[in-house]
C-alpha positions as a printed NumPy array, in Angstrom:
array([[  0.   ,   0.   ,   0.   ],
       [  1.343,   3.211,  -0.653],
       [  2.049,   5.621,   1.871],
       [  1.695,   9.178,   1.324],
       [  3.046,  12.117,   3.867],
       [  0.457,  13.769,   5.975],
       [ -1.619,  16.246,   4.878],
       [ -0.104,  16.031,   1.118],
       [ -2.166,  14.499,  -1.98 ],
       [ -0.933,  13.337,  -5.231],
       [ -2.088,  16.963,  -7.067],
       [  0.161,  18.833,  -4.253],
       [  3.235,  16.403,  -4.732],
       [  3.339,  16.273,  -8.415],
       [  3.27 ,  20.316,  -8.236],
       [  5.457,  20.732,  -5.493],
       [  8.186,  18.305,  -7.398],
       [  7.875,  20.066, -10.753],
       [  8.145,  23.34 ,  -8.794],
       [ 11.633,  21.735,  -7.122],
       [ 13.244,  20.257, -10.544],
       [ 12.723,  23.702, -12.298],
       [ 15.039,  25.371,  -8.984],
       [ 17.138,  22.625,  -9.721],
       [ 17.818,  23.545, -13.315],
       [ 18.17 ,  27.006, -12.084],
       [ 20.65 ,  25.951,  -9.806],
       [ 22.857,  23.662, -12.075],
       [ 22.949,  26.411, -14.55 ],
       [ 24.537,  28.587, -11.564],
       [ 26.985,  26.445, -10.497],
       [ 27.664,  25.831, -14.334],
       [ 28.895,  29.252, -14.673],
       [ 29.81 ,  30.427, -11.521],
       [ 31.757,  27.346, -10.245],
       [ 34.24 ,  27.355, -13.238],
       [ 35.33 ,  30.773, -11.983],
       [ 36.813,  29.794,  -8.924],
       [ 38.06 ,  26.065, -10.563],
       [ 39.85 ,  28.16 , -13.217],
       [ 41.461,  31.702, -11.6  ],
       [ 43.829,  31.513, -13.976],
       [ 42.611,  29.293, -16.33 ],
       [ 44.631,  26.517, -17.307],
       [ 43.241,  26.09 , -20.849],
       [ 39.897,  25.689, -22.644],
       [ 40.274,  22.031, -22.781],
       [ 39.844,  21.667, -19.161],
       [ 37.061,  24.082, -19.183],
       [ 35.501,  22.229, -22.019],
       [ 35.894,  18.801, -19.798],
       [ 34.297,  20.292, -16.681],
       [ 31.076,  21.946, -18.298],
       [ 30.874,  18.131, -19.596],
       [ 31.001,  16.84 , -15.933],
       [ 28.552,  19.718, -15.073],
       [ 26.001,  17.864, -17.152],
       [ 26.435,  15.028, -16.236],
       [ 25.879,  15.616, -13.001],
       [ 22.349,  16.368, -13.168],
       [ 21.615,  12.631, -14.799],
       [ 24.335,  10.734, -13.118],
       [ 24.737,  12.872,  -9.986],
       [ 25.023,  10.006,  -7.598],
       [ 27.543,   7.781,  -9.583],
       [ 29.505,  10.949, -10.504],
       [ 30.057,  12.123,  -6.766],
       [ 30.45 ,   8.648,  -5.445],
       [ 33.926,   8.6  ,  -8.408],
       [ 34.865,  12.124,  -7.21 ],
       [ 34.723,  11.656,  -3.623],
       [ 37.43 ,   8.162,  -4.198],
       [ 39.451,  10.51 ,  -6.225],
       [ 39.426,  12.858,  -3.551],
       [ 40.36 ,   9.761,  -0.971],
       [ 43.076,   8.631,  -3.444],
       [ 44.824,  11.968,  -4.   ],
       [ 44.578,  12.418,   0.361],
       [ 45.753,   8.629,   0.679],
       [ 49.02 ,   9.113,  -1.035],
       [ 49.711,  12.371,   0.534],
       [ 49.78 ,  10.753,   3.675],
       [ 51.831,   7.734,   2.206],
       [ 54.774,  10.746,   1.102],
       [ 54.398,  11.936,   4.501],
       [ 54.652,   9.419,   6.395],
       [ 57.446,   7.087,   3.459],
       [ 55.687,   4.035,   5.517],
       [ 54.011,   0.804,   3.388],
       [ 51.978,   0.197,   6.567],
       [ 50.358,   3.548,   6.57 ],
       [ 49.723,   3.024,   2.728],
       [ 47.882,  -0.192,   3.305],
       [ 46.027,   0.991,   6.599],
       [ 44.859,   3.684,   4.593],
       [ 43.388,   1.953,   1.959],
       [ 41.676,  -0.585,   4.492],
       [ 40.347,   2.842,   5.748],
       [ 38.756,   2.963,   2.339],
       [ 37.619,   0.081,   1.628],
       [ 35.404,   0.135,   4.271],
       [ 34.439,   3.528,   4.02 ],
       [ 33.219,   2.822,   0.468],
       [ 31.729,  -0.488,   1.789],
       [ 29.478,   1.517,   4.414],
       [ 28.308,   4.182,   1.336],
       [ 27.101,   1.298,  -0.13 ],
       [ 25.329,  -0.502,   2.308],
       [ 23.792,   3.208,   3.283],
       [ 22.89 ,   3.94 ,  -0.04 ],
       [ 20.525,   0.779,  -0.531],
       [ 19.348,   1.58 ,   2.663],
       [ 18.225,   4.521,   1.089],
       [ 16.875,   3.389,  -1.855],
       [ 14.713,   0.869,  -0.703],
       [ 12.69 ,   3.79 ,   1.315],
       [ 12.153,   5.398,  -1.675],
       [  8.72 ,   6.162,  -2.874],
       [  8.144,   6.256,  -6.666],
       [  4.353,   7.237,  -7.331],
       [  2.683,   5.72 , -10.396],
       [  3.115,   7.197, -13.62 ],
       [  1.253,  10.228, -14.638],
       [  2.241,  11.967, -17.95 ],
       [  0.165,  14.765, -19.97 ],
       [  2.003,  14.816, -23.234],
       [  3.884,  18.5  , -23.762],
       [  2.391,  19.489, -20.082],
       [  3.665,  16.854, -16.996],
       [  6.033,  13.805, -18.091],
       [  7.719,  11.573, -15.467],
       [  6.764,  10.543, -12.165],
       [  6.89 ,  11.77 ,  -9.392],
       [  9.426,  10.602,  -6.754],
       [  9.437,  11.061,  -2.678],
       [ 13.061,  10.313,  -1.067],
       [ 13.964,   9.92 ,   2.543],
       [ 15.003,  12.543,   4.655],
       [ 18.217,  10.284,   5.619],
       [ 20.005,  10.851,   2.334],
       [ 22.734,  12.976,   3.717],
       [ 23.829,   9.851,   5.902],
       [ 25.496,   8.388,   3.198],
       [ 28.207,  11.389,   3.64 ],
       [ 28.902,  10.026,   6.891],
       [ 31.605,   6.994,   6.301],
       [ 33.575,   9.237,   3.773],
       [ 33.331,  12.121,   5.762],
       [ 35.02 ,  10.301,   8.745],
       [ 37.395,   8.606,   6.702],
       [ 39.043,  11.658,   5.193],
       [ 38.785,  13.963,   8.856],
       [ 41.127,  10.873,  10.046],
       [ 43.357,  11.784,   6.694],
       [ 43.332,  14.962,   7.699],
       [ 44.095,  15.343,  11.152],
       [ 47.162,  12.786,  10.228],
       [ 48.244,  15.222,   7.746],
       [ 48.506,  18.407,  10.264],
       [ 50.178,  15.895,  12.606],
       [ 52.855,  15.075,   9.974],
       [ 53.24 ,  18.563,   9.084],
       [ 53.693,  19.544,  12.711],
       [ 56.35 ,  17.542,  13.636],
       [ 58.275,  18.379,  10.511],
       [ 57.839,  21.453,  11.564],
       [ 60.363,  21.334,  14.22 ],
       [ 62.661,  19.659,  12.094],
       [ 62.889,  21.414,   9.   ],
       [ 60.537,  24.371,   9.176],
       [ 57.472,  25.847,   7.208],
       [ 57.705,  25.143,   3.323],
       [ 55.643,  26.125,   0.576],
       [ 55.168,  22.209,  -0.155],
       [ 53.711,  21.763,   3.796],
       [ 51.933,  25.37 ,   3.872],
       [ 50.433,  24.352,   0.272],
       [ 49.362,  20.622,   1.882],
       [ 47.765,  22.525,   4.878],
       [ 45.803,  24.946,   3.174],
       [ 44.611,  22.444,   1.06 ],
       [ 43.39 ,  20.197,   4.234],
       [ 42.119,  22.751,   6.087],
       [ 39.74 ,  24.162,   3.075],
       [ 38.905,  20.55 ,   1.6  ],
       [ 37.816,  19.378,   5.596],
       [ 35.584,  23.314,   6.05 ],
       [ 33.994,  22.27 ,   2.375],
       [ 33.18 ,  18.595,   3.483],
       [ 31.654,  20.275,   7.121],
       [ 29.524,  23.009,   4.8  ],
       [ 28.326,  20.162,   2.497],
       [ 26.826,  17.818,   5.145],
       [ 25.082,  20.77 ,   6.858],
       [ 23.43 ,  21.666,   3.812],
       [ 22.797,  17.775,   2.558],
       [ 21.278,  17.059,   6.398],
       [ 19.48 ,  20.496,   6.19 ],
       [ 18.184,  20.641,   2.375],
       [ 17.539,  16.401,   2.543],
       [ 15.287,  17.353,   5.82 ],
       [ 13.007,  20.107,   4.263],
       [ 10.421,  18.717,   2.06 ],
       [ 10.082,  21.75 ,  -0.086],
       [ 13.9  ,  22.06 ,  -1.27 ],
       [ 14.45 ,  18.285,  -0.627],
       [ 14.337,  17.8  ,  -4.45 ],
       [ 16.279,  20.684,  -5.565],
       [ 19.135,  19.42 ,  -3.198],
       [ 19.22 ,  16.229,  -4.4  ],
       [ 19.058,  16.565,  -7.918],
       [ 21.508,  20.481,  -8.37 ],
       [ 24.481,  18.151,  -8.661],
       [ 25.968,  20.892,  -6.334],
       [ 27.24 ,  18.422,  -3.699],
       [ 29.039,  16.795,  -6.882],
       [ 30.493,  20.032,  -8.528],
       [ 31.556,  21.219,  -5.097],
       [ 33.707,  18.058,  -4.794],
       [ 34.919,  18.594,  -8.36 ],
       [ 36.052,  21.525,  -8.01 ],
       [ 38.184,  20.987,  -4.827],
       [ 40.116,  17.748,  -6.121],
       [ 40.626,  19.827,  -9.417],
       [ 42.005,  22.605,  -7.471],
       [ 44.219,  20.29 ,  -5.351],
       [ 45.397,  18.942,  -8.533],
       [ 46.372,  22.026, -10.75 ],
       [ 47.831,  23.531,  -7.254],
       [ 50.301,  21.204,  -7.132],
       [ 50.761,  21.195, -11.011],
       [ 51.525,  25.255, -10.478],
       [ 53.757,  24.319,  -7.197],
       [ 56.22 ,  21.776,  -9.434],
       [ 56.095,  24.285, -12.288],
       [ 57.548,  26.862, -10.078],
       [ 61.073,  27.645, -10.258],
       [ 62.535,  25.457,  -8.367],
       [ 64.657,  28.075,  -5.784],
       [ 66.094,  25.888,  -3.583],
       [ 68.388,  24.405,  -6.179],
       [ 72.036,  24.603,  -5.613],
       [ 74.76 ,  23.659,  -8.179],
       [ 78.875,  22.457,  -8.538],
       [ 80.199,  23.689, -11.652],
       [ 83.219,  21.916, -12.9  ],
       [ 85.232,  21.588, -16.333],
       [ 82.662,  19.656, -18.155],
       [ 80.092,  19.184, -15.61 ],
       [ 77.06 ,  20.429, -13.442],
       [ 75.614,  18.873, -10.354],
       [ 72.565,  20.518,  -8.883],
       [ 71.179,  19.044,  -6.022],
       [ 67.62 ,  19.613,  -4.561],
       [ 66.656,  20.494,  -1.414],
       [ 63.679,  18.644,  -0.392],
       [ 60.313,  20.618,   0.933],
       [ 59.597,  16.472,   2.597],
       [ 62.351,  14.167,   3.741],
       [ 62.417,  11.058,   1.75 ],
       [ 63.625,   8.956,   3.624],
       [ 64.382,   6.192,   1.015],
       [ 66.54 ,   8.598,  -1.474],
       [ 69.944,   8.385,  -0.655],
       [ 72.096,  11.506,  -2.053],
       [ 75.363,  11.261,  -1.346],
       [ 77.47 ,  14.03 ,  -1.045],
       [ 80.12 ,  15.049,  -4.131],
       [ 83.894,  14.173,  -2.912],
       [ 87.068,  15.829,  -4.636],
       [ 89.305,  13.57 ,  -6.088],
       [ 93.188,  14.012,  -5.732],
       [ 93.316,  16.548,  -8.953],
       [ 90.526,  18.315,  -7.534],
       [ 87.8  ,  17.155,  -9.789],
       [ 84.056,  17.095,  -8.801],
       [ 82.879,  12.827,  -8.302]])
């Protein structure tokens, strides 16, 4: 028997989703053009902007598959930060454990929610209603949950890390880049599950939530970001460099922002006539 929400008939439903799906056109359209600002400040090139307006789109018809993809990319590109950090296989393997189970608990939330889905029958008007109408939980946003702790333990492991090589080495623009970039990816994932719990709970912009593909362009645009700021970071100058000119040769050696532990640079010995080895 189908179940209905009090004090709500089929006519109200059916016009309070259509009302909801055209605010969340409105609202992928937005983030459409507005989002790509902040991804690309400076732009890296119209083929990336190209591939993101793609992703935009999808979105709105694959929204849940789409974010599910971003949010492991996301957990990959946080999992081997760590693993540089840290130059341990245990931490690498721990880590991905970490994941594994985080993913496994999405899942098992997510048919969770889908089985308390309501789908009403099918009512179409040809060139006036198509579709049907659908009624989700108000529980969606607990599929964040899993990921969400996951990547706060990522996160608080990479301050950690970063604090004790602080006393060792310093601030660098390597560790100052990696803490930005926790600090604003863990606020974005804190903002997102307050609106997911808040817009999944209200009835009347429960839809619109849902179905903006903003939860997925928001993560899309902060692994992107992560991404190209490193790709600026390596294609910096590289100041640190120092070099040993000799008759036919030059040695530059790096200086590290992270210890590797497992690179071992000797240092260049004189020979008897004097020359660099």
């Amino acid at each position: 028997m189908l179940v209905l929400p009090v004090g709500k008939d089929l006519v109200d439903l059916v016009e309070a989703g259509h009302a909801q799906l055209e605010l969340a056109k409105g609202l992928t359209v937005l983030l459409g053009t507005v989002l790509p600002v902040f991804l690309f400040h400076p732009s890296p090139g119209p083929s990336v902007r190209i591939n993101f307006v793609s992703i935009s789109k999808l979105s709105l018809t694959k929204s849940g598959l789409y974010f599910r993809s971003a949010i492991d990319v996301v957990s990959g590109v946080l999992i081997f930060r760590c693993w540089a950090l840290y130059n341990n296989r245990h931490v690498l393997w721990i880590l991905f454990i970490g994941l594994a189970g985080a993913a496994t608990s999405t899942i098992v939330f997510t048919n969770r929610i889908m089985r308390e889905i309501i789908v009403l029958p099918q009512i179409s008007v040809p060139g006036v209603l198509s579709g049907c109408t659908v009624i989700v939980p108000t529980s969606m946003w607990m599929g964040l949950i899993p990921t969400t702790i996951f990547e706060s333990s990522l996160f608080i492991l990479t301050l950690w890390k970063i604090g004790m090589m602080r006393d060792y080495i310093g601030t660098t623009r390597l560790s100052r880049r990696l803490a930005e970039h926790g600090v604003a990816y863990f606020a974005i994932r804190v903002v997102m599950i307050t609106f997911a719990c808040i817009g999944g709970s209200v009835r009347t912009i429960q839809i619109a939530t849902n179905a903006s593909g903003l939860l997925t362009s928001i993560s899309s645009v902060v692994c992107s970001r992560m991404m190209f700021s490193l790709h600026e970071l390596n294609s910096k100058p590289r100041e640190g460099m120092t070099s040993i000119t000799s008759d036919d040769d030059i040695y530059s050696f790096p200086e590290f922002a992270i210890p590797l532990e497992s690179l071992d640079i000797s240092s260049p010995t004189p020979d008897s006539r004097g020359k660099v080895i």
